[in-house]
Each structure stands twice: as C-alpha cells, then as structure tokens.
N, C-alpha and C positions, 0 to 999 in steps of 0.2 A: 942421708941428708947432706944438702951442701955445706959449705963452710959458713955461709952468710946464715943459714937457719939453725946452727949451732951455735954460733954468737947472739940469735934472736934469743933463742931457749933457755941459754946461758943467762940473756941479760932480766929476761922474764922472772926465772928461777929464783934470782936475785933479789928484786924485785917483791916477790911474796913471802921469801923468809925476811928479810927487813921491814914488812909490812906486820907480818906475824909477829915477828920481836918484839916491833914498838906496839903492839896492842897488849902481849902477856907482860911486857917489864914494865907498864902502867907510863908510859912515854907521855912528854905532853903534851896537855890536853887542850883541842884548836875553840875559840873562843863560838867560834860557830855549833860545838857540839853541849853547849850551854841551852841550846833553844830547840824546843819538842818537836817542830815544823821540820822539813829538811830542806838542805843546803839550798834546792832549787828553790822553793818557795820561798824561802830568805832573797832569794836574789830579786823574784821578780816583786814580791812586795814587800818587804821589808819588816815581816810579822814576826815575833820572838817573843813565844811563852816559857818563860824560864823555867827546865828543866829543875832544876833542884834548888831547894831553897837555902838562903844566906847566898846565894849567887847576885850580885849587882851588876854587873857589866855583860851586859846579852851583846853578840855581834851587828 
C-alpha cells in the first residue's frame, strides 16, 4: 500500500475507535437523538416524536 493509503487507513482507524469510545463511555448526547424519526427525516420535515419522556427540548 502507498504511503497516501496508510494515512487513509490510519485516519479511518482513528476515526472508529473515537466513534466507539464516545458511544461505550456514554458521551453526549446530540439533541437530534431525542426524536424517534431519523436525522434525514428531521431535516426534510421537521417532525420530532420524542423519544423518551421528561425530555422537553426535541431538535
């Protein structure tokens, strides 16, 4: 592999242990993930059934 695809791999690698991390160490949490619809549907209509309740502020 070149040197540019070792730096890809590398930054990838990276990438999905930090993504892993903040999901097992309970990192926080994006106000978008308050609402049962997902992210695309949030954007193109603006619909937000709150996940969990005592939650007040939907995205």
């Amino acid at each position: 592999m070149s040197r540019n695809g070792w730096i890809i791999a590398g930054l990838l690698t990276a990438l999905a242990l930090a993504t892993i991390w903040n999901a097992e160490s309970g990192g926080p949490r994006k106000t978008w993930q308050l609402c049962k619809e997902s992210l695309v549907t949030q954007i193109f209509t603006g619909e937000c059934t709150l996940r969990f309740r005592g939650e007040t502020t939907p995205s």
